[in-house]
C-alpha positions in Angstrom: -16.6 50.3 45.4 -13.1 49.1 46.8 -11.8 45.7 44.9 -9.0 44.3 46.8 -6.4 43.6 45.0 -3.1 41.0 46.0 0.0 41.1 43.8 2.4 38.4 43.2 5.2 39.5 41.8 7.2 42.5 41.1 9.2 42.0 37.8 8.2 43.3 34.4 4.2 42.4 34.0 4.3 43.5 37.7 6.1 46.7 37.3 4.2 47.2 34.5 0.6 46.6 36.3 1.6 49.0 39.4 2.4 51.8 37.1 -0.3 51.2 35.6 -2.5 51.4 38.5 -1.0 54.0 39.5 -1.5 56.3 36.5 -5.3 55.1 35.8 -6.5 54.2 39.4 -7.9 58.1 39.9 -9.5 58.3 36.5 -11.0 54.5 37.1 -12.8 56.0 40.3 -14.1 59.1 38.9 -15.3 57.4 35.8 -16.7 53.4 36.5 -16.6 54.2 40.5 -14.0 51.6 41.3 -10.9 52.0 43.3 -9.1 49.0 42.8 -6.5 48.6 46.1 -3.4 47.0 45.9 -3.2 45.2 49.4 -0.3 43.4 49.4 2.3 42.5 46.6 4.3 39.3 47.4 7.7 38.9 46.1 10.8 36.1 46.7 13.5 38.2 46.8 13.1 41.3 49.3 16.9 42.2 48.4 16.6 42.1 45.0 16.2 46.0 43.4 13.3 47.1 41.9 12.2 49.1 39.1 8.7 50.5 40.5 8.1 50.5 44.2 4.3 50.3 44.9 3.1 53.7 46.6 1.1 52.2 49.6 2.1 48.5 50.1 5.2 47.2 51.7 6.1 44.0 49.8 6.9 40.7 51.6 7.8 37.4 51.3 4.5 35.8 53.1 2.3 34.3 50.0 -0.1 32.7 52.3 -1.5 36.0 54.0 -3.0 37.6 51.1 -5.2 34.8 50.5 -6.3 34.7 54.2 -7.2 38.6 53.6 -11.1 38.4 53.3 -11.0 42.4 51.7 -8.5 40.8 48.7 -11.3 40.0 45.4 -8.5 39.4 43.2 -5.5 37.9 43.1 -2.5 38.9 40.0 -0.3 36.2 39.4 3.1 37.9 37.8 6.1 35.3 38.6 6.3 33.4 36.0 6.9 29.7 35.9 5.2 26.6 36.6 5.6 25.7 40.2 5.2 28.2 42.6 3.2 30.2 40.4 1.0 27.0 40.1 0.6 26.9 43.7 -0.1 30.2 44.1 -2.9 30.1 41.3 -4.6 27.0 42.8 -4.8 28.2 46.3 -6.4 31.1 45.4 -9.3 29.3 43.3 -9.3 27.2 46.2 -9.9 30.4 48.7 -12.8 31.2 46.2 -10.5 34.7 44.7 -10.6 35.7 41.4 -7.0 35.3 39.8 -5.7 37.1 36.8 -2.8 36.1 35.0 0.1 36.5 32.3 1.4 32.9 32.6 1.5 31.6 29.2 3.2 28.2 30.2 0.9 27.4 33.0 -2.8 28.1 31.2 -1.2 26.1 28.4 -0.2 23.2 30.6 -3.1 23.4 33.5 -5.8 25.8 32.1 -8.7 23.1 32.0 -7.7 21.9 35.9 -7.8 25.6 36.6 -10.9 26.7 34.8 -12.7 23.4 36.2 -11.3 24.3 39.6 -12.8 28.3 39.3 -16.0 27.0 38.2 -16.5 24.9 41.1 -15.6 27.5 43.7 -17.3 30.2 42.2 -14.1 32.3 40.8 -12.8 33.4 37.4 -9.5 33.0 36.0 -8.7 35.5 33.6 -5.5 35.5 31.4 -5.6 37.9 28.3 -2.0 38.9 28.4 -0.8 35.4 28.6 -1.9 35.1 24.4 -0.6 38.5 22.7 0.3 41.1 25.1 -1.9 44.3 24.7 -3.6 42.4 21.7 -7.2 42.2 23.6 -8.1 38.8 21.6 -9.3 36.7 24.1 -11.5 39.8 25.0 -13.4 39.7 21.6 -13.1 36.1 21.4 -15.1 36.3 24.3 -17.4 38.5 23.7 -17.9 40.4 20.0 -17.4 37.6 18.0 -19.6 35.2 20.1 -22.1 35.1 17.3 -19.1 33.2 14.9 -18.2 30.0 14.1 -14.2 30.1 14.0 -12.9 28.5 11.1 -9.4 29.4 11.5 -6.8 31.4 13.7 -3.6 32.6 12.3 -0.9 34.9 13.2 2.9 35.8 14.8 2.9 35.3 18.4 6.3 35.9 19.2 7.9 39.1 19.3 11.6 37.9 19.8 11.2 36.1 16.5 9.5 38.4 14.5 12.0 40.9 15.7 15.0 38.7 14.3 13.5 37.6 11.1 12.3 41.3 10.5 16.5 42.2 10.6 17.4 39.3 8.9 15.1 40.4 6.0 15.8 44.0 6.4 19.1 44.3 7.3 20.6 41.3 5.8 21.5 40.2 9.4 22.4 36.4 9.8 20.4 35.0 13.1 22.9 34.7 15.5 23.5 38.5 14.9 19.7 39.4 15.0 19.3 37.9 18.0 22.2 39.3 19.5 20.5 42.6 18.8 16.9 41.7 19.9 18.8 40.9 23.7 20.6 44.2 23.3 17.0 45.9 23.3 15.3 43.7 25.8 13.0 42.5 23.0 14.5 38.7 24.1 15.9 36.7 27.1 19.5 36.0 28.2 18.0 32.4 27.3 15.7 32.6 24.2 15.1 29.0 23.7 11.5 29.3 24.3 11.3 31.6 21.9 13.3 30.8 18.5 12.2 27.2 19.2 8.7 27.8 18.7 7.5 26.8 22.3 6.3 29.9 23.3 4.6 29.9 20.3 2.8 26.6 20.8 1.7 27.6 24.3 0.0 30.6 22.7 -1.8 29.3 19.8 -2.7 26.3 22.7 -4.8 28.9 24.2 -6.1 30.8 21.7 -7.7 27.3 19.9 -9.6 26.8 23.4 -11.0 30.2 23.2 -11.4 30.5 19.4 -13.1 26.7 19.3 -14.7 26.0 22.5 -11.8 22.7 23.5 -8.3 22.3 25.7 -5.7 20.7 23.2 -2.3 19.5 25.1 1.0 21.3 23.8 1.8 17.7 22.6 -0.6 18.0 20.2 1.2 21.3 18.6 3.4 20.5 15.2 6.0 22.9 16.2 9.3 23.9 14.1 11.2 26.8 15.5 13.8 29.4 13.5 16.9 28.2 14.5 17.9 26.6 11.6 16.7 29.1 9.4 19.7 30.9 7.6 20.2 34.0 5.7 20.3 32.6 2.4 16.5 30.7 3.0 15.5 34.5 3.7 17.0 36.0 0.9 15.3 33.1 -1.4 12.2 34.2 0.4 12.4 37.9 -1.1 13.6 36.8 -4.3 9.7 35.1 -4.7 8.1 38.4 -3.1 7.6 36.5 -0.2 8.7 37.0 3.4 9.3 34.4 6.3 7.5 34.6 9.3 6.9 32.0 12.1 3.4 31.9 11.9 0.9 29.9 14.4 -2.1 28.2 13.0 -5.3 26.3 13.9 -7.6 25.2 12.0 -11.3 23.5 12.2 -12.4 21.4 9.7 -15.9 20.4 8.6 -15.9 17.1 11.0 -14.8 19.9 14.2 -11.1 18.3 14.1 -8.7 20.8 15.4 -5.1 20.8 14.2 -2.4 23.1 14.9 0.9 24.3 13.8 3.8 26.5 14.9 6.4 26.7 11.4 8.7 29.4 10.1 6.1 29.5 6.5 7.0 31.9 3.4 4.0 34.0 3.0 3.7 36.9 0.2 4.8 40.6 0.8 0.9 41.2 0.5 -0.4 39.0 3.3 -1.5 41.0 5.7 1.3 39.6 8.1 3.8 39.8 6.2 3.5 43.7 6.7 4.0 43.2 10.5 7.5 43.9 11.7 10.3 43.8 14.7 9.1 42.9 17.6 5.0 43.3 16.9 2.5 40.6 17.2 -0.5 40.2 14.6 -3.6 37.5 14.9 -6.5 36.9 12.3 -9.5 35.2 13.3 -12.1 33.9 10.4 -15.2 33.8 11.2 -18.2 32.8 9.3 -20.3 35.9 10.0 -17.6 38.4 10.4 -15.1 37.2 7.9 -11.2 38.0 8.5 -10.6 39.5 11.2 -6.6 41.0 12.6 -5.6 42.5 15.4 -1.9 43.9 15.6 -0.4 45.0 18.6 2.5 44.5 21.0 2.9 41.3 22.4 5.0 41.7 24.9 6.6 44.1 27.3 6.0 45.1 30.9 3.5 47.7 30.2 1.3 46.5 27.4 1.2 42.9 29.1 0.5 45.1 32.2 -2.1 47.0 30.0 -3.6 44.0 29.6 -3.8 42.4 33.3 -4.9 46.1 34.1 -8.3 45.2 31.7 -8.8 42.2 33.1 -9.3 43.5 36.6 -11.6 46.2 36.0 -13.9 43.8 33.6 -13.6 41.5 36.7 -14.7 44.0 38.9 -17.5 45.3 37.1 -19.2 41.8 36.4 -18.7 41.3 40.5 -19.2 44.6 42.0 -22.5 44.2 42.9 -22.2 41.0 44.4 -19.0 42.4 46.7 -21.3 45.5 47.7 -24.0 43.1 49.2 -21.5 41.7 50.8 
């Protein structure tokens, strides 16, 4: 079976997707039977180098083609953003595609006028990598912990500040300095606001409480503190206590349903399980009632285990629908 696949997007989660394919797309046919076909890849900025060149495509600027292209089954939105990526996403629930995606900020701010939107034209929107990288979360939210009721989800969502708060402990590193080193390694952005403020965070933990308890929450709703103002001495006070700082997301369901959640630099103690997580790692514990404590560590960012990621949700895509396409 041939899935048709449409690319938007050729920076990192891109890059990382097409090498990706390229590595796993022969071992994918001889072992599930699917060759999944990269059909077009749509980019803004033709000029612009890139890292990884797709083998058998020719990318272009034309966004609107890919969605007229009845042999396309899924679209991968990999720009980034809110705007054009938002269009992008819509049109192709709208043109009844599948669409997979990375794009933290835009599930957080539109994921339950998307979702409503799949629903009603018979599509799927898919977005595992959008929560913690290669971290397949969503996945067992989804599926192996179906039989649980989530009491609470807790865990370090951002790589860029566990990174800097893993040097400052470490290596006695004030924050400026830290981060200065995280950007040196590509473990941050030239503009890391997102990230030591805690928003990237809250967009996260946003869609991991509608997965882990069943509801859409705004990002208003998040209590967010970020790291910025935390200093070395507050770290070193930290260890003094056996303790460690960590920006830690949390949400939490009370006996009523309420939902509450929270995105703070917290102290925990050396022997929390996430205190043992370090540099630029990711870590997320579900409780459930059945299963107990549950944590799953893992990189949370990065072109190729975000790309590892959108990789999964396109074959599990494509075997739920395969047998639908092949009537067709």
């Amino acid at each position: 079976m041939t899935v048709g696949v449409a690319l938007y997007g050729l920076g990192n989660v891109g890059s990382g997707l097409v090498e990706i394919l390229d590595a796993r797309g022969g071992e994918l046919r001889s072992t599930r039977g699917l060759d999944l076909e990269l059909r077009h890849v749509v980019i803004r900025d033709p000029s612009r180098p890139r890292r990884v060149q797709p083998r058998h495509v020719q990318p272009t600027c034309d966004w609107r083609a890919p969605l007229e292209d009845a042999q396309v089954h899924i679209v991968v939105e990999a720009m980034g953003g809110l705007d054009t990526a938002g269009v992008v996403v819509e049109s192709a629930l709208r043109a009844g595609k599948h669409v997979v995606t990375a794009n933290k900020a835009l599930i957080a701010a539109r994921g339950e006028e998307l979702e409503a939107l799949a629903s009603a034209r018979g599509a799927e929107l898919r977005y595992e990598g959008a929560v913690g990288g290669a971290i397949p979360v969503l996945h067992a939210l989804r599926g192996a912990l179906v039989a649980n009721r989530l009491t609470r989800v807790r865990g370090i969502l951002n790589g860029t500040c566990n990174y800097i708060l893993t040097r400052m402990a470490e290596d006695r590193l004030a924050l400026e300095d830290a981060l200065a080193q995280a950007q040196e390694l590509g473990f941050a952005e030239a503009d890391p606001s997102a990230d030591i403020s805690g928003t990237d965070t809250a967009q996260k933990l946003v869609i991991l409480a509608r997965h882990a308890f069943g509801r859409w929450l705004p990002l208003e709703s998040v209590c967010v503190e970020g790291i910025e103002r935390l200093t070395l001495s507050d770290v070193d006070d930290a260890l003094r206590r056996g303790c460690v700082i960590k920006l830690i997301a949390e949400a939490t369901r009370d006996d009523d349903g309420a939902v509450s959640l929270r995105v703070a630099p917290v102290e925990i103690p050396a022997t929390d399980a996430l205190a043992q997580v370090r540099n630029e790692v990711n870590a997320v514990t579900l409780e459930g009632d059945f299963a107990g404590p549950l944590t799953f560590i893992g990189r949370g960012a990065g072109s190729r285990p975000t790309g590892s990621a959108v990789f999964a949700d396109l074959v599990e895509l494509a075997l739920l629908h395969r047998s639908r396409w092949e009537r067709n």
